[in-house]
C-alpha positions in Angstrom: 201.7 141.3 98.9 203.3 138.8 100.7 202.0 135.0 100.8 202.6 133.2 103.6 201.2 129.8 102.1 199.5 128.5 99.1 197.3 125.5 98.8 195.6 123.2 96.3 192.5 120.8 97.1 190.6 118.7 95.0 186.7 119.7 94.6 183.9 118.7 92.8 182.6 120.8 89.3 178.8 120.7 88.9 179.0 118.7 86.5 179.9 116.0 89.3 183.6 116.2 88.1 186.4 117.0 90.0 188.2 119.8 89.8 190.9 122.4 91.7 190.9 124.9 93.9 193.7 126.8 95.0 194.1 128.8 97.9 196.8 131.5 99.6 196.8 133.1 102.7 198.5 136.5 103.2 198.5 138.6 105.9 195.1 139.8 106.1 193.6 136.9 105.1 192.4 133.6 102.9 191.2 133.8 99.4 190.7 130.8 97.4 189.5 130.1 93.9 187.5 127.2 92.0 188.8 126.3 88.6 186.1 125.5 85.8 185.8 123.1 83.5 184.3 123.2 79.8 182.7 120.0 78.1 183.2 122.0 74.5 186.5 122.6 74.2 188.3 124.2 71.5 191.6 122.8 70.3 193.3 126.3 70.9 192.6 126.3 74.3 195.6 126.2 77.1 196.1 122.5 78.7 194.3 121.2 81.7 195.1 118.2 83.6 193.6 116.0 85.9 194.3 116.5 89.7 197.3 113.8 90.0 199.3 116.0 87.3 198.5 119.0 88.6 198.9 118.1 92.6 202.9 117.1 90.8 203.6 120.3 89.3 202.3 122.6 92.1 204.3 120.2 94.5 207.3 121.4 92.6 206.4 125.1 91.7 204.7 126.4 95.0 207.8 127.7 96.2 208.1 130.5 93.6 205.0 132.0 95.8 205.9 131.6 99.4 207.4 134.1 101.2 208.0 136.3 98.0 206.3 139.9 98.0 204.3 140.4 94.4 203.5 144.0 94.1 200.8 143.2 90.8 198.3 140.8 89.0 201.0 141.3 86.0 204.0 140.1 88.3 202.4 137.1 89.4 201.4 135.9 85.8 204.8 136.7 84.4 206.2 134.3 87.0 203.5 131.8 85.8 204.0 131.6 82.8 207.9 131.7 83.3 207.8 128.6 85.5 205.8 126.7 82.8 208.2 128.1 79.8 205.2 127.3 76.9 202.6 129.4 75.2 200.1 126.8 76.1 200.6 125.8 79.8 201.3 122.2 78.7 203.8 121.6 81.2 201.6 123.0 84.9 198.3 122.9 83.0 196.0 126.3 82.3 193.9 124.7 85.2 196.6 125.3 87.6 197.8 128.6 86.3 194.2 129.7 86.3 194.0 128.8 90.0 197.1 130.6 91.0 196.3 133.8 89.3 193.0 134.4 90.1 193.5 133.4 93.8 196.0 136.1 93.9 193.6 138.6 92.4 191.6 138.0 94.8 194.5 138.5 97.4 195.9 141.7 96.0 192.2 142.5 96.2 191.4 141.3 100.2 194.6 143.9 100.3 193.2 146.7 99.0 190.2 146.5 101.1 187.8 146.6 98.1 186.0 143.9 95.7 187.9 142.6 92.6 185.4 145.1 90.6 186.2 147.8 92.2 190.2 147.1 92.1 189.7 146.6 88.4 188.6 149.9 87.8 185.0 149.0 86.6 181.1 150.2 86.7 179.4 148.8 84.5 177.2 145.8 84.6 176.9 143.9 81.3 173.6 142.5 79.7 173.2 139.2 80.6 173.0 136.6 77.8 171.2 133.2 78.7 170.3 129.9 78.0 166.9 129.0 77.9 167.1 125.6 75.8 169.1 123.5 74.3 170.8 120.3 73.2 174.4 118.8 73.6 176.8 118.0 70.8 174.3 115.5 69.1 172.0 118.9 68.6 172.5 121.1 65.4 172.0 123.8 68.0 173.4 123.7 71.3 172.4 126.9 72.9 168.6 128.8 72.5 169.5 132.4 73.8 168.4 135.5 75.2 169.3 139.0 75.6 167.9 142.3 76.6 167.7 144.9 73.6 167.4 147.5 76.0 169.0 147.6 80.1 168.4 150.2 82.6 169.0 147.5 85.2 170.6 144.3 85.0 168.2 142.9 88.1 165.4 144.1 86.1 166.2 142.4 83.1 167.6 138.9 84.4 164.0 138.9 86.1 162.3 139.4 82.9 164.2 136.3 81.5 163.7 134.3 84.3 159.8 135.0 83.7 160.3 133.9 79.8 162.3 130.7 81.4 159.6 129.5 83.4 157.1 130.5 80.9 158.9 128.6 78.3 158.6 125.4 80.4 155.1 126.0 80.3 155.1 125.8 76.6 157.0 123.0 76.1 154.7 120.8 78.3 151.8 121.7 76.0 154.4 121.2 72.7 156.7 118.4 73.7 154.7 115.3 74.5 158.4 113.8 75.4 159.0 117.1 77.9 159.9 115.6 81.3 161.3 118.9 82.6 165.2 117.7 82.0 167.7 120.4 81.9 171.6 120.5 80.6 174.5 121.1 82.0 173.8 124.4 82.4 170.1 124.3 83.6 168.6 125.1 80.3 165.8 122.8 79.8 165.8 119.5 77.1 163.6 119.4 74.4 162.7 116.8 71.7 161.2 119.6 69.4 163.0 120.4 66.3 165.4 124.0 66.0 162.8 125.7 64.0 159.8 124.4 66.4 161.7 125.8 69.4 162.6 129.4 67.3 159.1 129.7 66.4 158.1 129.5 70.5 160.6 132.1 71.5 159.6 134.2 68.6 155.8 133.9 68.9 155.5 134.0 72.4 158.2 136.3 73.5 159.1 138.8 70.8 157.2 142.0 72.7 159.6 141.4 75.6 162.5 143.2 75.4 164.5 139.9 74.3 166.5 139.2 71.2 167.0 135.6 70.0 170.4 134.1 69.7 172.0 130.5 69.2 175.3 128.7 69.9 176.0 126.2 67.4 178.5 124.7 68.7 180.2 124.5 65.1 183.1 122.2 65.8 180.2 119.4 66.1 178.9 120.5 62.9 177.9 117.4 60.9 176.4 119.3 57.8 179.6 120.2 54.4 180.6 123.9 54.9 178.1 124.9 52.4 175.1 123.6 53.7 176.2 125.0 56.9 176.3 128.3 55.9 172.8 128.1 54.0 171.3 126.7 57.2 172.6 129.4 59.2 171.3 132.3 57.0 168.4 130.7 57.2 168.1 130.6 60.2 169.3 134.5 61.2 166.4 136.0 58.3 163.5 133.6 59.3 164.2 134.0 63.0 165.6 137.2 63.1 168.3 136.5 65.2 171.1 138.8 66.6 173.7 136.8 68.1 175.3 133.8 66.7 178.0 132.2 68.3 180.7 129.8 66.7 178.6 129.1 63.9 181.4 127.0 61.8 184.3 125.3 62.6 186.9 126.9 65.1 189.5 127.4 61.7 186.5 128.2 59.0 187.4 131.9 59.5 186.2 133.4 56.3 183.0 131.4 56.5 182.7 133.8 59.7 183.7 136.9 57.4 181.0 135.8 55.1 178.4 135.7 56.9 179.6 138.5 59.5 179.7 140.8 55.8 176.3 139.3 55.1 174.4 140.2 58.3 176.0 143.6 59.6 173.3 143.8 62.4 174.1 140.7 63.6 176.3 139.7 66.6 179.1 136.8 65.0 180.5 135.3 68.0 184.1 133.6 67.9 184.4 131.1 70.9 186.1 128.0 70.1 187.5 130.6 67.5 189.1 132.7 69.3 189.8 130.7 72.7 190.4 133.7 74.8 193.6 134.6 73.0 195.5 137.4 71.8 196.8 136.3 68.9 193.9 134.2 67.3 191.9 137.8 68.2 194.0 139.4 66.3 194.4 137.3 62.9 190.3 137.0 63.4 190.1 141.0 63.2 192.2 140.9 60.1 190.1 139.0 58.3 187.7 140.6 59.6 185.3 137.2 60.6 183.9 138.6 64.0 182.3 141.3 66.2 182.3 139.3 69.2 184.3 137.1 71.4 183.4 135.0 74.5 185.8 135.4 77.1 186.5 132.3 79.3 189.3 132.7 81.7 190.0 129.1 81.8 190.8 129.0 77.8 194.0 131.1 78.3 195.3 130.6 81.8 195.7 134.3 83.7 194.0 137.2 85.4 196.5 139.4 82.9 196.1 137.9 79.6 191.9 138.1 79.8 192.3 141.6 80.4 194.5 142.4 77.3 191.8 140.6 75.3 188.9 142.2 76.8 190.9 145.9 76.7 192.1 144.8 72.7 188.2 143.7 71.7 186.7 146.9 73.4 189.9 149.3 71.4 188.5 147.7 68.1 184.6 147.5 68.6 184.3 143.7 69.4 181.4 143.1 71.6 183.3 141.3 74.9 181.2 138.3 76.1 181.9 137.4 79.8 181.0 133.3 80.1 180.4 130.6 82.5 181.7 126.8 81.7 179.7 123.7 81.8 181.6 122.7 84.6 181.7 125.5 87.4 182.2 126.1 90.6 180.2 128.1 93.2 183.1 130.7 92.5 181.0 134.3 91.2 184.4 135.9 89.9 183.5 136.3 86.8 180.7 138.4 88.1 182.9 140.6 89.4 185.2 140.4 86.6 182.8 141.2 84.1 182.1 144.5 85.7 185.5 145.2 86.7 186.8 144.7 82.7 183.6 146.7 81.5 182.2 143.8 79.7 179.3 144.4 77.4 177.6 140.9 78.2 178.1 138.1 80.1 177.1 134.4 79.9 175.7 133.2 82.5 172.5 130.8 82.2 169.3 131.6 84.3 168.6 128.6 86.7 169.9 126.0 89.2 173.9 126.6 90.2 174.1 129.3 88.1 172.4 131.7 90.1 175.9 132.4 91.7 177.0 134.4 89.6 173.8 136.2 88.9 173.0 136.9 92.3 176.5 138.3 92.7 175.5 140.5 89.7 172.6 141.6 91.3 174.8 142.6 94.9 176.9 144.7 92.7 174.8 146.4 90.9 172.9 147.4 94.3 176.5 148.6 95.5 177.1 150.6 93.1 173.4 152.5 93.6 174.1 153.1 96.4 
């Protein structure tokens, strides 16, 4: 695939911040991509700059991509990450890498004549995982969650949350004197109610529904001593009976993760700021043997290629591979498409406002393929 030009705009996040885009055109076409950006961020996570650095580096590195034929995803990353010569994009910024690579997968793709999940190889649609509730970094818990136990169809099932969504907002009028129908970043709604207040709602009112109960903690804003953080969280996994729980402790607290992974075997321990996408922290992770899950941003490691390895390397050793959106986002639905195309087994993705992009685009594949 040859490009005949690549471009870079400035854009806005829904989070009202700016962000980048990057587009190339090729021969049989334009495809563009919309960079996210995260409001919890790990400190293993690749760099990203604000638009003035970034407009200077791709002012200097755009060149490497005109006019040159890239025959795969892997090519294009390799030159990427050559350009930038670091392990952590500090010199171009992830942002910008990100923006490159994935535009490009969506070239080779536009090539091929086929969507980016059927290039990938993929047919499966993952269960969604959702926020209902939730706080910010002043909350003990940051994320309520939700997903099916059981999927015969994803449409079916994000329905069923949606239901329990809007239902919830009905309980938390009647329980939340302060409930003025507020919502996060990412459309879950803001409640004054207390962690075990909230629990006790989802558990009472929706346990018959298909549903299992999850949190993300958030750990890296974890004000309680290690110790009491761990007691808390038991607590919390028995009393609530709770099957995912996502960075739980601090993103370098790994045997605190081993402990209570060993502790609750039926339980999904999630590694997020933990992991940060990458290989390597993946790896030392499984050797001590402190998760069973990872969420998979795209923006925490930079390229199409290197998300793949970790989703292929989680899936070789039984990890559960969590697909997710960013606080920040675009109106971009590739990680739909990625999700299916890399066989995720969840991905997540909220359940209101801007984030029905990706859903919907869920929903559109999953009708393709019944076709």
């Amino acid at each position: 695939m040859k490009v005949r030009q690549i471009k870079l705009r400035e854009i806005l996040a829904t989070n009202s911040k700016r962000t980048i885009e990057v587009e190339i055109e090729t021969n049989k076409g334009r495809t563009r991509y919309g960079v996210p950006m995260g409001t919890s961020t790990g400190k293993y996570e690749v760099k990203s700059y604000p638009f003035e650095h970034v407009a200077k580096s791709f002012s200097l590195i755009k060149n490497h991509f005109i006019g040159r034929n890239f025959s795969s995803q892997e090519e294009v990353d390799n030159e990427i990450k050559k350009i930038d010569g670091t392990n952590d994009f500090r010199n171009i910024g992830g942002n910008l890498a990100l923006g490159i690579s994935a535009s490009f997968l969506k070239g080779f793709v536009l090539e091929s004549n086929m969507e980016v999940f059927e290039y990938l190889g993929g047919r499966l649609l993952p269960k969604p995982l959702c926020n209902l509730a939730g706080g910010w970094h002043d909350s003990e818990i940051q994320e309520f969650l939700v997903f099916p136990k059981a999927q015969k169809s994803f449409k079916q099932e994000i329905f069923n949350i949606a239901s329990i969504y809007l239902e919830l907002e009905k309980l938390l009028e009647k329980e939340d004197k302060k409930f003025l129908h507020g919502k996060n970043l990412e459309s879950a709604w803001t409640t004054s109610l207390k962690t075990e207040k909230i629990l006790d709602l989802l558990l009472k009112h929706f346990q018959g529904r298909n549903i299992h109960l999850g949190v993300d903690v958030a750990g890296n804003y974890n004000k309680r001593s290690p110790k009491q953080q761990y007691t808390f969280m038991s607590k919390l996994i028995t009393r609530y009976h709770l099957k995912y729980v996502e960075d739980p402790f601090k993103e370098d607290e790994f045997e605190l993760f081993a402990s209570l992974k060993r502790s609750n075997r039926d339980v999904f321990v999630c590694g997020d700021d933990l992991i940060a996408t990458s290989l390597l922290r993946l790896e030392e992770a499984l050797k001590r043997d402190a998760v069973n899950a990872i969420i998979v941003k795209p923006n925490q490691i930079g390229t199409i290629t290197d998300v793949k390895k970790v989703v292929e390397y989680a899936k070789r050793h039984g990890v559960l591979a969590v697909i997710s959106h960013r606080s920040g986002e675009t109106e971009d639905a590739l990680i739909a498409q990625l999700a299916v195309g890399l066989e995720c087994d969840m991905a997540k993705i909220g359940i209101s406002g801007e984030r029905i992009c990706k859903i919907n685009e869920f929903i559109r594949i999953e009708d393709k393929l019944n076709i």
